[in-house]
C-alpha positions as CSV (number, residue, x, y, z in Angstrom):
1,X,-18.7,-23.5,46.1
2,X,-21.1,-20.6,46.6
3,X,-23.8,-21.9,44.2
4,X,-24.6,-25.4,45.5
5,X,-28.1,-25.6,43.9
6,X,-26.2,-25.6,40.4
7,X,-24.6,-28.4,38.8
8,X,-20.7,-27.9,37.5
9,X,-21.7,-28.2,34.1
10,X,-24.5,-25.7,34.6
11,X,-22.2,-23.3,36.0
12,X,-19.3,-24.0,33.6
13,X,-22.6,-23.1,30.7
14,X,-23.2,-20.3,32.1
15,X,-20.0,-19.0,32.7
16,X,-18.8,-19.7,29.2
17,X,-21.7,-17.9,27.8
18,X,-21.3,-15.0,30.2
19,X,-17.5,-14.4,29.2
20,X,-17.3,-15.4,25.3
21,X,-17.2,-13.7,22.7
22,X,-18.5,-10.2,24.2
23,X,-15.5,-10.3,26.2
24,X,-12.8,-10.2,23.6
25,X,-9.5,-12.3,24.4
26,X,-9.6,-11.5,27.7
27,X,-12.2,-11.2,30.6
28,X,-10.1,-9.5,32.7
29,X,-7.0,-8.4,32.0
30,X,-3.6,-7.3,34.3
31,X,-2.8,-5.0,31.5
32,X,-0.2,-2.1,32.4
33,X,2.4,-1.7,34.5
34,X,2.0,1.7,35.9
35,X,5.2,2.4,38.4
36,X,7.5,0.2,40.0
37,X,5.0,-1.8,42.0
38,X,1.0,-1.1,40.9
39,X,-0.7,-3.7,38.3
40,X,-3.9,-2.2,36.5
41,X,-7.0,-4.9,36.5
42,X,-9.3,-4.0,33.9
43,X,-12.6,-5.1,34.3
44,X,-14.0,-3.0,31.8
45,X,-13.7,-5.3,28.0
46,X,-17.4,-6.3,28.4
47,X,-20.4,-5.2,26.7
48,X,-21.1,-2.0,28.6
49,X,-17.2,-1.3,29.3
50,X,-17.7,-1.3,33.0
51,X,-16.9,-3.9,36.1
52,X,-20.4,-4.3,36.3
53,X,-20.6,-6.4,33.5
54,X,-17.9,-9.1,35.1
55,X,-21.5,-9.9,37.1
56,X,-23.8,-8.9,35.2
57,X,-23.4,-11.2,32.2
58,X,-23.2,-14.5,34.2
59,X,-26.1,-13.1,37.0
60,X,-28.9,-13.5,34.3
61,X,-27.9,-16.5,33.0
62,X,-28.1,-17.8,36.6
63,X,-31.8,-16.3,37.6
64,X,-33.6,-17.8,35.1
65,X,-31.7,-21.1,35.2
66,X,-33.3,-20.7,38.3
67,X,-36.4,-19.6,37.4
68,X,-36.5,-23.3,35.6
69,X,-35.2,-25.4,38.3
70,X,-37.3,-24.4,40.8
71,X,-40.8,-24.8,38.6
72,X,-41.6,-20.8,38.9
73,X,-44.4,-18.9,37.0
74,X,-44.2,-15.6,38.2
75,X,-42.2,-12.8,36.3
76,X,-38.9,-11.8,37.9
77,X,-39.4,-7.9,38.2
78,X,-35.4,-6.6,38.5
79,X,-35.6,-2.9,40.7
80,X,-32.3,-1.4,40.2
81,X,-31.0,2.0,41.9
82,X,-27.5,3.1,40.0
83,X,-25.1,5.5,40.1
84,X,-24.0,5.2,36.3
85,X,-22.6,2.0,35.5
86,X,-25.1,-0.7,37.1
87,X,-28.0,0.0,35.1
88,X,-26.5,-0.3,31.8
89,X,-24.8,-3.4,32.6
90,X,-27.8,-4.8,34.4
91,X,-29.8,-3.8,31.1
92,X,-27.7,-5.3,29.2
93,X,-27.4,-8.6,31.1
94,X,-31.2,-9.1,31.6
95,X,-32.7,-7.1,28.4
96,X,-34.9,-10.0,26.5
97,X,-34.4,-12.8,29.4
98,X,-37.4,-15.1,29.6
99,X,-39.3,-14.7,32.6
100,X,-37.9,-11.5,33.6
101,X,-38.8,-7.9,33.5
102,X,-35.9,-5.1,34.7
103,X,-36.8,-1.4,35.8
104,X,-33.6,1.3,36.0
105,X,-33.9,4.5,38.4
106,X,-30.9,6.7,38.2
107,X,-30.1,10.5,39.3
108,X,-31.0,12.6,36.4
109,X,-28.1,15.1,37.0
110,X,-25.7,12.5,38.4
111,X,-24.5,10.6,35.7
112,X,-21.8,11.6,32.8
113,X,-23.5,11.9,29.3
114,X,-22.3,8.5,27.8
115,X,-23.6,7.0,31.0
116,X,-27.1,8.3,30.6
117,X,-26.9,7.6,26.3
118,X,-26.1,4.1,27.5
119,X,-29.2,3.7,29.2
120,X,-31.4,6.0,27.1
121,X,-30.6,4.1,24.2
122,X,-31.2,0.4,25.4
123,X,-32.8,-2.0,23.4
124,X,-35.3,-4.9,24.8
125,X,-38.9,-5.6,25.4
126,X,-38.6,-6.2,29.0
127,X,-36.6,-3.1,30.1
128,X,-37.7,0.7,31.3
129,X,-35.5,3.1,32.8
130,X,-36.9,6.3,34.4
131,X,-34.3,9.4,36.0
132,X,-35.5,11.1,39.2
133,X,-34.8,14.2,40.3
134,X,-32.0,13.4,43.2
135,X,-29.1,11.5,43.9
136,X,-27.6,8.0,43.9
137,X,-28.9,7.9,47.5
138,X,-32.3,9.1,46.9
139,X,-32.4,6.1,43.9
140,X,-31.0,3.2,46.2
141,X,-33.2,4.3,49.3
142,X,-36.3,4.5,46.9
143,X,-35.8,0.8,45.8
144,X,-35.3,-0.2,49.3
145,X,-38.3,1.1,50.4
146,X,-40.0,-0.6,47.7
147,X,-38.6,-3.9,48.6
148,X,-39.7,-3.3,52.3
149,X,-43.2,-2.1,51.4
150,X,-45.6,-5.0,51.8
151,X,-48.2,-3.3,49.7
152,X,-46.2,-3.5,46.9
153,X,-45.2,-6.8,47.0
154,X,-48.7,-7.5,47.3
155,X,-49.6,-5.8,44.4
156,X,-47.0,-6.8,42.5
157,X,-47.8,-10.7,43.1
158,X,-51.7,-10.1,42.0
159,X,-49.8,-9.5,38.6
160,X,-47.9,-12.3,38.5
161,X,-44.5,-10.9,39.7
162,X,-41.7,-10.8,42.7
163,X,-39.0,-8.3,43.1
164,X,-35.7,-9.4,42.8
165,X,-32.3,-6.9,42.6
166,X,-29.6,-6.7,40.7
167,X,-27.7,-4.1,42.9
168,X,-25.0,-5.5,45.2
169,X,-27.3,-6.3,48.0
170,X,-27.9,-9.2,45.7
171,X,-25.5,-11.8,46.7
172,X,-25.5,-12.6,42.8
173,X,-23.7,-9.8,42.5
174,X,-21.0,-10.3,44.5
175,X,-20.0,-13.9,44.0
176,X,-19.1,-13.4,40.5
177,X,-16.7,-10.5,41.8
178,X,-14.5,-12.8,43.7
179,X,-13.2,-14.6,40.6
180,X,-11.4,-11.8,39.2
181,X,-8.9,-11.0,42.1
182,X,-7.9,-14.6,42.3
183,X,-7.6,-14.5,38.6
184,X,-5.1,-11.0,39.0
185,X,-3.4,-13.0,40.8
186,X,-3.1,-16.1,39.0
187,X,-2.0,-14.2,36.2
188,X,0.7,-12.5,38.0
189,X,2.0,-15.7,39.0
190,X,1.9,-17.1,35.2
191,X,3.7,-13.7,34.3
192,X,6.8,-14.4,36.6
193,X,5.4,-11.3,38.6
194,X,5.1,-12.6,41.5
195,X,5.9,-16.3,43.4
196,X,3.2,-18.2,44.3
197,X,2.0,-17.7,47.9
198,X,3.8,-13.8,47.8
199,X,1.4,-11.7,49.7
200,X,-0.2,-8.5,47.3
201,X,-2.0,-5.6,48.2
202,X,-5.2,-4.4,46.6
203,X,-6.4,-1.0,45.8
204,X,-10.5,-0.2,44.8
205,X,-11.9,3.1,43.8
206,X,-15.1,2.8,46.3
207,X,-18.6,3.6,46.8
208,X,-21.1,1.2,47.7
209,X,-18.4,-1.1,49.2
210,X,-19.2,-4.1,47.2
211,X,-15.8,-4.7,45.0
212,X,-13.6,-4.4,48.0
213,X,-15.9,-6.5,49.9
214,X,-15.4,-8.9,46.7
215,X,-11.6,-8.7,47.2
216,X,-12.0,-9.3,51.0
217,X,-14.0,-12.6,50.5
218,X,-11.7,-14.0,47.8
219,X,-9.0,-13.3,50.9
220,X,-11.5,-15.6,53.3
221,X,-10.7,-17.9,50.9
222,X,-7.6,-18.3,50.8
223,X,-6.2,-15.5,48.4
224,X,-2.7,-13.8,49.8
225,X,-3.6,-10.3,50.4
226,X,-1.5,-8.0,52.6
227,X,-4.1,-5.2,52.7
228,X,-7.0,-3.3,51.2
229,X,-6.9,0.4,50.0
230,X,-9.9,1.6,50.1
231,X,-10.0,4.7,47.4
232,X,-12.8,7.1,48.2
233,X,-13.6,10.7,46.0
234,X,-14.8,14.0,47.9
235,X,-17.9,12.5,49.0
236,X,-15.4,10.2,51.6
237,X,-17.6,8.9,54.3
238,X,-15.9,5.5,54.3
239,X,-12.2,7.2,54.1
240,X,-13.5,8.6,57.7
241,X,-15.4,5.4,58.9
242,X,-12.3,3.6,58.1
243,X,-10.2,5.7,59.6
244,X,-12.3,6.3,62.7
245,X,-14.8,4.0,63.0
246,X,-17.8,6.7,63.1
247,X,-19.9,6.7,60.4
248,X,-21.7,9.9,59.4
249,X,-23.9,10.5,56.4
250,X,-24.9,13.8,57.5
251,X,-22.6,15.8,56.1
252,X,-22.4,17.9,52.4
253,X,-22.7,15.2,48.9
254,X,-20.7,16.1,46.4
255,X,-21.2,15.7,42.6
256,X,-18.2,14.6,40.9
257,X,-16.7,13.7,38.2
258,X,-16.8,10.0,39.2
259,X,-20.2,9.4,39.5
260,X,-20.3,6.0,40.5
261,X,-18.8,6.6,43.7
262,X,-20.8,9.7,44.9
263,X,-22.5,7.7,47.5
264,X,-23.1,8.3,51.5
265,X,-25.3,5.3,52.3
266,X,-23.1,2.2,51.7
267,X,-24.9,-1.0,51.4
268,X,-22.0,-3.3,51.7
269,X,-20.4,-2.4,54.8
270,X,-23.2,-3.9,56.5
271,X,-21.9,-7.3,55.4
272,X,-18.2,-6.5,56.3
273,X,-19.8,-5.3,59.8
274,X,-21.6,-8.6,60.1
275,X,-17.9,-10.5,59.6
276,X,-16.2,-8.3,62.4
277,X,-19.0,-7.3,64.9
278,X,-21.6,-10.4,64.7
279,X,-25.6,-9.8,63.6
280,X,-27.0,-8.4,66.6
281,X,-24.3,-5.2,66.5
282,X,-24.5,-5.1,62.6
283,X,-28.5,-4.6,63.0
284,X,-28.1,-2.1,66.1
285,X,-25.6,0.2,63.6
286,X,-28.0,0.0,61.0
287,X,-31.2,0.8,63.2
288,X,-28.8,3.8,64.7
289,X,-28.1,4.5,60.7
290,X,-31.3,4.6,59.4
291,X,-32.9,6.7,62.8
292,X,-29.7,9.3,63.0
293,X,-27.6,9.4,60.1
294,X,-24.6,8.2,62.0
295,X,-23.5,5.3,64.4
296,X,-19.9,4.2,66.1
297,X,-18.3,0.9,66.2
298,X,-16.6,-0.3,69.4
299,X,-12.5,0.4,69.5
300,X,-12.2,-3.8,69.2
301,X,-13.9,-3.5,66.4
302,X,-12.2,-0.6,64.8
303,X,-9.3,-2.7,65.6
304,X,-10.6,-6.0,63.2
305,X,-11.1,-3.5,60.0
306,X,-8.0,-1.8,60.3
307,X,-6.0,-4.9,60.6
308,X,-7.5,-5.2,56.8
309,X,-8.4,-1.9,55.3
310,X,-6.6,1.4,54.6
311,X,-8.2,4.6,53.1
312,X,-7.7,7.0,51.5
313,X,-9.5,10.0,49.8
314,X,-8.6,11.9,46.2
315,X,-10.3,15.7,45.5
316,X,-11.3,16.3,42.1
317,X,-7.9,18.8,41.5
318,X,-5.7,15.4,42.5
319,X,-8.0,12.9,40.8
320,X,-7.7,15.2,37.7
321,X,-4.0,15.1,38.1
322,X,-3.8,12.1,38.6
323,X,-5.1,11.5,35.2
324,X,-3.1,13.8,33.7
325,X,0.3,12.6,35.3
326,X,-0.1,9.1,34.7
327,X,-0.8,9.5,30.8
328,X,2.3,11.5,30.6
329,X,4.5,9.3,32.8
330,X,3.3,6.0,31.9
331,X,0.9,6.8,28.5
332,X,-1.6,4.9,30.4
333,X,-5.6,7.0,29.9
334,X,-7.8,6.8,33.3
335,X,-11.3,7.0,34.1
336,X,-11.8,9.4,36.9
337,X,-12.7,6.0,39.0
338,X,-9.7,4.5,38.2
339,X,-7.6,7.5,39.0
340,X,-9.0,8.2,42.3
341,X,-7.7,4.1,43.1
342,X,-4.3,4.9,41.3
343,X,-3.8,8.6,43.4
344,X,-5.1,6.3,46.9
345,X,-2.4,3.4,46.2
346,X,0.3,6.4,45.4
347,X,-0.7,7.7,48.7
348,X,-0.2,4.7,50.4
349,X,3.1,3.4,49.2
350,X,4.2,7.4,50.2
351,X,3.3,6.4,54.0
352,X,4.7,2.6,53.8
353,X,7.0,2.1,50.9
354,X,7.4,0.0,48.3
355,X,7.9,-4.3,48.2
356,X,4.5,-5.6,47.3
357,X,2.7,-5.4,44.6
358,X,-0.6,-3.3,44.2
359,X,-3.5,-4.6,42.1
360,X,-5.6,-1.6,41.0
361,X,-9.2,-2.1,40.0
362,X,-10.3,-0.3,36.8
363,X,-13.3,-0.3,36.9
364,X,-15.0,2.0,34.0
365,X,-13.5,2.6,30.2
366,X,-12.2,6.2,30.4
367,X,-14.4,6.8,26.8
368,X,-17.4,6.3,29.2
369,X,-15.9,9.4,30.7
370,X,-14.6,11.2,28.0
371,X,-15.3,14.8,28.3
372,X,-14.3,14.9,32.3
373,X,-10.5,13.0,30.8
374,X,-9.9,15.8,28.0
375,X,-10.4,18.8,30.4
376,X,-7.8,16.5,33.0
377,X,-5.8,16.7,30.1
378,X,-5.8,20.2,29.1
379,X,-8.0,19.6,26.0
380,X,-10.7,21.6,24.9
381,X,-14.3,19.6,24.8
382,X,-15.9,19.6,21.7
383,X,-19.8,19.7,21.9
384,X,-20.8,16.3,20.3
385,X,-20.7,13.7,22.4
386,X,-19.2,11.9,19.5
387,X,-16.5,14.1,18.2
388,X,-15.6,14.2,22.3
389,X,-14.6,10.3,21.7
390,X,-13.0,10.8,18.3
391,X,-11.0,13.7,20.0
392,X,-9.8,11.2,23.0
393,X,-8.9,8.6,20.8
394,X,-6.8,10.3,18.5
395,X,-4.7,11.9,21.5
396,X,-4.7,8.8,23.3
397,X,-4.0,6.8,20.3
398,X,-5.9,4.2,21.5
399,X,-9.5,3.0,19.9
400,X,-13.1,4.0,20.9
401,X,-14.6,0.6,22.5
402,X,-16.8,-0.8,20.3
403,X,-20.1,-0.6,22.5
404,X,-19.7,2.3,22.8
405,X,-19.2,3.4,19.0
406,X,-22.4,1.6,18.5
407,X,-24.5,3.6,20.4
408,X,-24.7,6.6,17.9
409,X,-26.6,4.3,15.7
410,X,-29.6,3.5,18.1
411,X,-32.8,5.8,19.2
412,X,-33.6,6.9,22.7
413,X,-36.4,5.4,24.0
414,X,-36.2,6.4,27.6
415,X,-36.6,10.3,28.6
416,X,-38.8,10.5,31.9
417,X,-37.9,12.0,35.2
418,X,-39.9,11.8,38.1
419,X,-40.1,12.7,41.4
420,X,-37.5,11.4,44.1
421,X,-40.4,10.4,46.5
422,X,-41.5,6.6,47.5
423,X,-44.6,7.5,45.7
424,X,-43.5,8.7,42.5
425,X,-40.9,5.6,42.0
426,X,-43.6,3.4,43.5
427,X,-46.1,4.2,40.7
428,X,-43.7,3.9,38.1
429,X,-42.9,0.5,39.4
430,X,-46.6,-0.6,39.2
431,X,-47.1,1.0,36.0
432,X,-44.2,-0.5,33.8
């Protein structure tokens, strides 16, 4: 319904491709029952064992599908800021795609080892991934600039190419996204879980806004949702807006130990803004944003998003407990992602009680994590990256994702670091 300019059969190609066999049995499972009301959704069985891949397997498929319908000559050049998991899944999903080239910034210091081995490591002609010396923040406000910089384009078009994103300010992104909550749900109707048309609640671990946003569509649609927890780390800018309605970036970041969601400038909320406020207050919070660090929304609008969203935020100590707990209770391993969603929708059933059922996104494979989950559990760390898997999977007794296995096999091709500034990512951008 979103992707008009595609035939049913197209989509239905694409999708089957996307979700086969590098999937296993299940795209996206509602695997665990953790406590008397909250459902795990794993969207981590793809090929990089993060959510990312639930869009970034079909996205590709879909750009140069389009590439071919419309009659285009010029390279698709894919500029990708991410905090971890993006850029291997976008690597992945675009690495050899004809008519398409794909360039990776990410923090060099702000990404756990598996996540930088993932991208280090990737295989492909068409790909190039480059750390810079800064944060998530510093990567995503880079590309942006890039995209926003006529010169550039300019340049960029002389040799044949456009930008394009694969970063959840591409709408690409998101619409793949959608599918998975109805699909929770489906399956917990299938399961006897719950009766179709029962209202359920859903919790994300958050950072750039984009899943929840996901779940909040697929509620536009149609899909019965009582609320949505929003489940930020330390770095809890949107626990505040949320709760407030001011927005403040100006304020301490925080490295943790879930990376993806160390974030202060959330692209997103713009478009759940645009839904409550209307365009012409959306662009006056973003101007106020980009000129001050921080803007307000009015109390009617505060009003709208809380009708919808709760938040909540989870420390490191707790989101470390929280690991630790709910393998002992329930023998169920975290990520730290998926831990700081589990601690937020404990928190929230504490303040409202029990009676619906909680969907809790999982979004990373706690092996992509590994090190960070065997301190949580009281483990010593071994210094191989490798052994550090073996070690989790023989306390967990649970197996080391394939992917990820794989990786210990393959060279690293990418070891550059560069500069945080417009220039320094700018050049590499021309360069590759």
């Amino acid at each position: 319904m979103y992707l008009t300019d595609y035939t049913y059969d197209e989509l239905l190609d694409c999708a089957s491709k996307a979700y086969g066999d590098n999937f296993g049995e299940f795209a996206a499972p509602v695997s665990s029952f953790i406590g008397d009301d909250l459902r795990v959704l794993e969207l981590w069985h793809g090929p990089t064992c993060a959510f990312k891949d639930m869009a970034l397997q079909i996205m590709p498929r879909l750009l140069s599908l389009a590439l071919k319908k419309t009659g285009e000559d010029k390279t698709a050049y894919i500029l990708v800021a991410t905090s971890g998991d993006t850029g291997k899944a976008a690597l992945e999903g675009y690495k050899d795609v004809d008519g398409v080239k794909i360039m990776v910034f990410y923090p060099e210091d702000g990404v756990s080892d598996m996540q930088k081995m993932q991208m280090a490591t990737q295989e492909g002609k068409n790909v190039c991934v480059t750390a810079i010396k800064g944060n998530f923040d510093d990567a995503q406000t880079g590309v942006k600039k890039i995209f926003a910089d006529p010169d550039a384009k300019a340049k960029l078009f002389d040799k044949g190419e456009f930008l394009s994103s694969a970063n959840s300010i591409n709408w690409g992104r998101l619409a793949p996204q959608i599918v998975y909550y109805i699909s929770a749900y489906a399956d917990l109707v299938t399961e006897g879980d719950i009766s179709l048309g029962e209202k359920v609640d859903i919790t994300v671990p958050t950072g750039n806004f984009g899943n929840i946003f996901a779940a909040y569509l697929a509620k536009c649609m149609g899909l019965p949702v009582n609320r949505f927890i929003c489940a930020s780390n330390s770095n809890n800018i949107l626990t505040d807006f949320l709760n407030t309605g001011v927005y403040d970036r100006n304020r301490k970041f925080y490295t943790t130990i879930s990376p993806s969601m160390d974030i202060l400038i959330s692209s997103n909320l713009e478009r759940l803004l645009c839904y409550m406020a209307g365009a012409e207050k959306t662009k006056d919070y973003m101007e106020k944003l980009s000129k001050d660090g921080v803007y307000q929304v009015e109390s009617e609008v505060l009003e709208k998003i809380k009708a919808e969203f709760s938040a909540y935020c989870c420390d490191e100590e707790n989101c470390m407990e929280t690991i630790k707990s709910t393998f002992d209770k329930y023998s169920y391993l975290c990520d730290p992602h998926t831990a700081v969603a589990v601690k937020a929708a404990h928190m929230y059933l504490d303040e409202n009680g029990k009676g619906l059922k909680n969907i809790v996104a999982s979004t990373a494979s706690p092996y992509k994590f590994a090190s960070d989950v065997l301190v949580s559990l009281g483990e010593s760390v071994p210094e191989d990256l490798k052994q550090v898997l073996t070690k989790l999977a023989s306390i967990s007794k649970t197996e080391i994702p394939a992917p990820l296995e794989a990786l210990f096999s393959k060279s690293v091709r990418f070891t550059k670091s560069v500069d945080k500034s417009h220039e320094s990512l700018l050049g590499e951008v021309l360069a590759f």
